[in-house]
C-alpha atoms as an extended CHARMM CRD file, in Angstrom:
* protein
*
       108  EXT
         1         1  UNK       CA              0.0000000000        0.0000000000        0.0000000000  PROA      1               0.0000000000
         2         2  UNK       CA              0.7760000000        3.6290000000       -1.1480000000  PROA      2               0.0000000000
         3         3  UNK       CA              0.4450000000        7.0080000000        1.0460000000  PROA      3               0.0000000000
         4         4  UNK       CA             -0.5360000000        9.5050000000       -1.5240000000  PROA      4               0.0000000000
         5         5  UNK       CA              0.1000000000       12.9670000000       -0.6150000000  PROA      5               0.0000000000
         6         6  UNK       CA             -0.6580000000       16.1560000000       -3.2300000000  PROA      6               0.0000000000
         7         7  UNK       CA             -0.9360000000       19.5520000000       -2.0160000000  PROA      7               0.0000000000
         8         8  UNK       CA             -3.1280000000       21.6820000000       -4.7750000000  PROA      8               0.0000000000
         9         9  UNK       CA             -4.2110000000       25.1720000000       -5.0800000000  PROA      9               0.0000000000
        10        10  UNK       CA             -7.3270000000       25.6470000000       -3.2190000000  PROA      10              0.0000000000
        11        11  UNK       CA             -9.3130000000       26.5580000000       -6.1410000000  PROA      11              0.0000000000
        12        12  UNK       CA             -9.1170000000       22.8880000000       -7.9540000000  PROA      12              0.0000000000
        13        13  UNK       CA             -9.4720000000       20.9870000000       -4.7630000000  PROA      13              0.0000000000
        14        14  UNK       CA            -13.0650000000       20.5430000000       -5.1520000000  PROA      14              0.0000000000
        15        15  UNK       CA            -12.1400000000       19.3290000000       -8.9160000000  PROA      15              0.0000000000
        16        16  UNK       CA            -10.0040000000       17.0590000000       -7.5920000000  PROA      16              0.0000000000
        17        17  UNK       CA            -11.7020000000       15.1720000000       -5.1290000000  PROA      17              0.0000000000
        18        18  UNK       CA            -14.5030000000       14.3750000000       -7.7240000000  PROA      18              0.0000000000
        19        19  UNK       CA            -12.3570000000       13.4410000000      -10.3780000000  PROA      19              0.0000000000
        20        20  UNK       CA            -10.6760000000       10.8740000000       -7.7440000000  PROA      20              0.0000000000
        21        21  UNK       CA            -14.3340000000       10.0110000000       -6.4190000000  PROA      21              0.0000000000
        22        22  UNK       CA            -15.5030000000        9.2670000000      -10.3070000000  PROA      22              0.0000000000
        23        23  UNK       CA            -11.9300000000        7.2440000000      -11.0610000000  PROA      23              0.0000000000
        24        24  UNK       CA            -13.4830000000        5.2020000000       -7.8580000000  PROA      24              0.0000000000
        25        25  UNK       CA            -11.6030000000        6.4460000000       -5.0310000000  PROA      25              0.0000000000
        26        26  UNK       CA            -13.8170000000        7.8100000000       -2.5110000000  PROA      26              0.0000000000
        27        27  UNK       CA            -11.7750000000        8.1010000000        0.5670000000  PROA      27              0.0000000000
        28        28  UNK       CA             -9.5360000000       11.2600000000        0.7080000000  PROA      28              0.0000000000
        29        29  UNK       CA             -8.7290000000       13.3070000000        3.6660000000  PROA      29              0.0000000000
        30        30  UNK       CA             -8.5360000000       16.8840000000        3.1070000000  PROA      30              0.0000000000
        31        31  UNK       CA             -6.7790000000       19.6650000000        5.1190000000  PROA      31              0.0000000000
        32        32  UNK       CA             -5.9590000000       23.7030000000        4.6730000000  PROA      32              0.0000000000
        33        33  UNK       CA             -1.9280000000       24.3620000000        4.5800000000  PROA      33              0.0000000000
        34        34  UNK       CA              0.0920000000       26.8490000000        3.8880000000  PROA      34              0.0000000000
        35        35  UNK       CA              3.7300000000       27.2950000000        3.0610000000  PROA      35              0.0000000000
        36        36  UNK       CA              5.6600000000       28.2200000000       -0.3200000000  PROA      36              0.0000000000
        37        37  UNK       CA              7.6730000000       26.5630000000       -2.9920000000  PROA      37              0.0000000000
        38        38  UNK       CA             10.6080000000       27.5780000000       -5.0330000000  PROA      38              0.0000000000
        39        39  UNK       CA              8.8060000000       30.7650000000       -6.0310000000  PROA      39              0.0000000000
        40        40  UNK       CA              8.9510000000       31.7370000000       -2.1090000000  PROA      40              0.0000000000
        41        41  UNK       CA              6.0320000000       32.7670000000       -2.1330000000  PROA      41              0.0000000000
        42        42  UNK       CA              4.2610000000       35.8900000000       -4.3940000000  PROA      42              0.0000000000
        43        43  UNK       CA              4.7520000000       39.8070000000       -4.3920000000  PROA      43              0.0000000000
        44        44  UNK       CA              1.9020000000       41.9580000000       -5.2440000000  PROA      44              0.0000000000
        45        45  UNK       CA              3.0540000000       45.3970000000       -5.6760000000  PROA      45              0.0000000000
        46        46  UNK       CA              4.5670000000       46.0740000000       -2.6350000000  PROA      46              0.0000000000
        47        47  UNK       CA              3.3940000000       43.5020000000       -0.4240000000  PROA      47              0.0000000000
        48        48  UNK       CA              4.9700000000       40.1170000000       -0.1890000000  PROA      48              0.0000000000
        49        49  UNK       CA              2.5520000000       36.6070000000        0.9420000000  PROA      49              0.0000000000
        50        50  UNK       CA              5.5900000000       34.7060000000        2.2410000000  PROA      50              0.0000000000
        51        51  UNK       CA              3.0220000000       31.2040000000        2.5170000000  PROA      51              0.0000000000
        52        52  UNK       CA             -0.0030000000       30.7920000000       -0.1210000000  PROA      52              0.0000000000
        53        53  UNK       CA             -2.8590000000       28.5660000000        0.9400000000  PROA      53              0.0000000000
        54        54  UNK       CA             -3.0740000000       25.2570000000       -0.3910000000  PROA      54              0.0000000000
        55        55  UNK       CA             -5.1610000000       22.1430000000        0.1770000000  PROA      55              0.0000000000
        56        56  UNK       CA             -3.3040000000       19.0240000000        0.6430000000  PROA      56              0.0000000000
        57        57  UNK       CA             -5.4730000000       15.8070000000        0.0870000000  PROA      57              0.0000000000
        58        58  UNK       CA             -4.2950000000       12.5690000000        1.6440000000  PROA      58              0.0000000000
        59        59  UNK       CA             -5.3290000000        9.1400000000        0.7060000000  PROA      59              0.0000000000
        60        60  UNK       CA             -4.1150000000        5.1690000000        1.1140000000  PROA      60              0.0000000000
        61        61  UNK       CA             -4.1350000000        3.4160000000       -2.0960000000  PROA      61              0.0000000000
        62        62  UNK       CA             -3.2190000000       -0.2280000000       -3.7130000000  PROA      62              0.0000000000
        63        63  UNK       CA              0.4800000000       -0.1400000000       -4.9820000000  PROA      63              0.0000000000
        64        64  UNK       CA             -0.9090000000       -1.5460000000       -8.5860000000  PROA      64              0.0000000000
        65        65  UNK       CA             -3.3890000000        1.9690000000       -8.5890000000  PROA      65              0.0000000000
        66        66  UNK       CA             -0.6810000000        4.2680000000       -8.1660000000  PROA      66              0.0000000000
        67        67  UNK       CA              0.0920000000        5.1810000000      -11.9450000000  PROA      67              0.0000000000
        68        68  UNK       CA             -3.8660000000        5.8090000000      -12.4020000000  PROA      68              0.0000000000
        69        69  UNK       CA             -4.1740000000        8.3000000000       -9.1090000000  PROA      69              0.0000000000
        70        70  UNK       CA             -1.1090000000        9.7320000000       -9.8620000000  PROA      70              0.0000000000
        71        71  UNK       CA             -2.6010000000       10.4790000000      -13.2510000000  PROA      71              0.0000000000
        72        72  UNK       CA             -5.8290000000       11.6490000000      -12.0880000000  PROA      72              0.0000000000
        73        73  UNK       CA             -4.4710000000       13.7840000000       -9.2150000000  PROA      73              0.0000000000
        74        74  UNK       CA             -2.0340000000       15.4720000000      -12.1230000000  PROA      74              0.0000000000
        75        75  UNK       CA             -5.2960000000       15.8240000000      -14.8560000000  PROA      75              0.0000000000
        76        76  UNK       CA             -7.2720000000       17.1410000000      -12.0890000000  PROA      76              0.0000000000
        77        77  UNK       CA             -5.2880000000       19.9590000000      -10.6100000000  PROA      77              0.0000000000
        78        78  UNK       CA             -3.0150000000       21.3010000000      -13.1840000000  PROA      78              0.0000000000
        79        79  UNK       CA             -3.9900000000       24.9200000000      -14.2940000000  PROA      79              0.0000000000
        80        80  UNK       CA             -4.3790000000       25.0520000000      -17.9900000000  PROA      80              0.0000000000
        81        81  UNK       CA             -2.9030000000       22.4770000000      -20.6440000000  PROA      81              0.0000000000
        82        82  UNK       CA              0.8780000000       23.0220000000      -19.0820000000  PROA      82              0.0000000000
        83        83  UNK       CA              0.0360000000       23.7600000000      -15.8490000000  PROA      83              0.0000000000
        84        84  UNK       CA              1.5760000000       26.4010000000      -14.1790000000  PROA      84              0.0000000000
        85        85  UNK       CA              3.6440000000       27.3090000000      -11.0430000000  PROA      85              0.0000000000
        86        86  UNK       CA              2.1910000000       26.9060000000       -7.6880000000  PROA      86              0.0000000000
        87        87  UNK       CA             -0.0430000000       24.2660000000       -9.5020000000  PROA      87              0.0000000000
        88        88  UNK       CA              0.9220000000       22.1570000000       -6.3550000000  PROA      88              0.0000000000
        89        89  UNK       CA              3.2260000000       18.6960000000       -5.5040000000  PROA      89              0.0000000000
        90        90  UNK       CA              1.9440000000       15.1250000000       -4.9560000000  PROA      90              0.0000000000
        91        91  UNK       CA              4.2820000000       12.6760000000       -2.3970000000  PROA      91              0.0000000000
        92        92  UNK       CA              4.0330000000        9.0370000000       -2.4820000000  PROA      92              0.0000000000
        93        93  UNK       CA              5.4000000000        6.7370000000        0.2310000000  PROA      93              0.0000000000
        94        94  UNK       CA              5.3870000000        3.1660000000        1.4420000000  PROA      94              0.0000000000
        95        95  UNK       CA              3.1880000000        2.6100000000        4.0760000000  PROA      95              0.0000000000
        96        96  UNK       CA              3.8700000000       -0.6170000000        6.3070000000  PROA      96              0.0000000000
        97        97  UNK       CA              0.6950000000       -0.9150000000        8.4260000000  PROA      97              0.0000000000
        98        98  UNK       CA             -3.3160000000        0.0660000000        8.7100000000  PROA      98              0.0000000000
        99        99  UNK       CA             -5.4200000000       -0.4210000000       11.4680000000  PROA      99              0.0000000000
       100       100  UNK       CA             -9.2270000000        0.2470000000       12.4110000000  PROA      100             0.0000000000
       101       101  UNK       CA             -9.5380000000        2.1660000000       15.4370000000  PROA      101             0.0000000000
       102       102  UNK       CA            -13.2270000000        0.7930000000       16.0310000000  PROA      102             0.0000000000
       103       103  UNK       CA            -12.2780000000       -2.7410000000       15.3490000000  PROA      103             0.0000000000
       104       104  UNK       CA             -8.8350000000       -2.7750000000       15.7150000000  PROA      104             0.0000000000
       105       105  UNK       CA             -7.9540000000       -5.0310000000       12.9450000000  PROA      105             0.0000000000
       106       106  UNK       CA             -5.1100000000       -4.8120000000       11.0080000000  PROA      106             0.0000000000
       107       107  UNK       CA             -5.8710000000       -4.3250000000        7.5580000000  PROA      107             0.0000000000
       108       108  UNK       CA             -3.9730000000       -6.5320000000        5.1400000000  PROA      108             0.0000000000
């Protein structure tokens, strides 16, 4: 099993989730950031937003699915054809065990 991580721009988050809900994953968790990236962060005029709000959704998937969320996540919340900067990053790690609080059962 794969911990999927993408941070996205606020505005496509709600894009997002339903294109992963249609591809047929439902279970996301979804939670307000902020920070910066390389472009540390935007000036307007003379003011400077050191961190940008982003949306960082968070979901458990199948190793064999990860080529078709990754996909998704990357249709779903680019900004135009290219995409542009700020358009967000998506993390994916290993993860070694899953549990149900209720039942406590490990998950296989």
């Amino acid at each position: 099993m794969l911990m999927v991580k993408a941070i996205v721009r606020p505005e496509k988050a709600d894009e997002v989730m339903a294109a992963l809900m249609e591809a047929g994953f439902p279970a996301v968790t979804k939670v307000s950031v902020f920070g910066r990236g390389k472009q540390r962060g935007l000036k307007v005029g003379e003011v400077h937003y050191d961190e940008l709000p982003k949306e960082m959704l968070i979901m458990v998937i199948p190793n064999q699915d990860k080529d078709f969320v990754l996909k998704t996540l990357m249709e779903s919340a680019r900004t135009g054809e290219k995409g542009a900067y700020g358009d967000g990053k998506i993390f994916v790690s290993p993860v070694e065990e899953v549990y149900t609080i209720s039942s406590g059962v490990k998950e296989a």
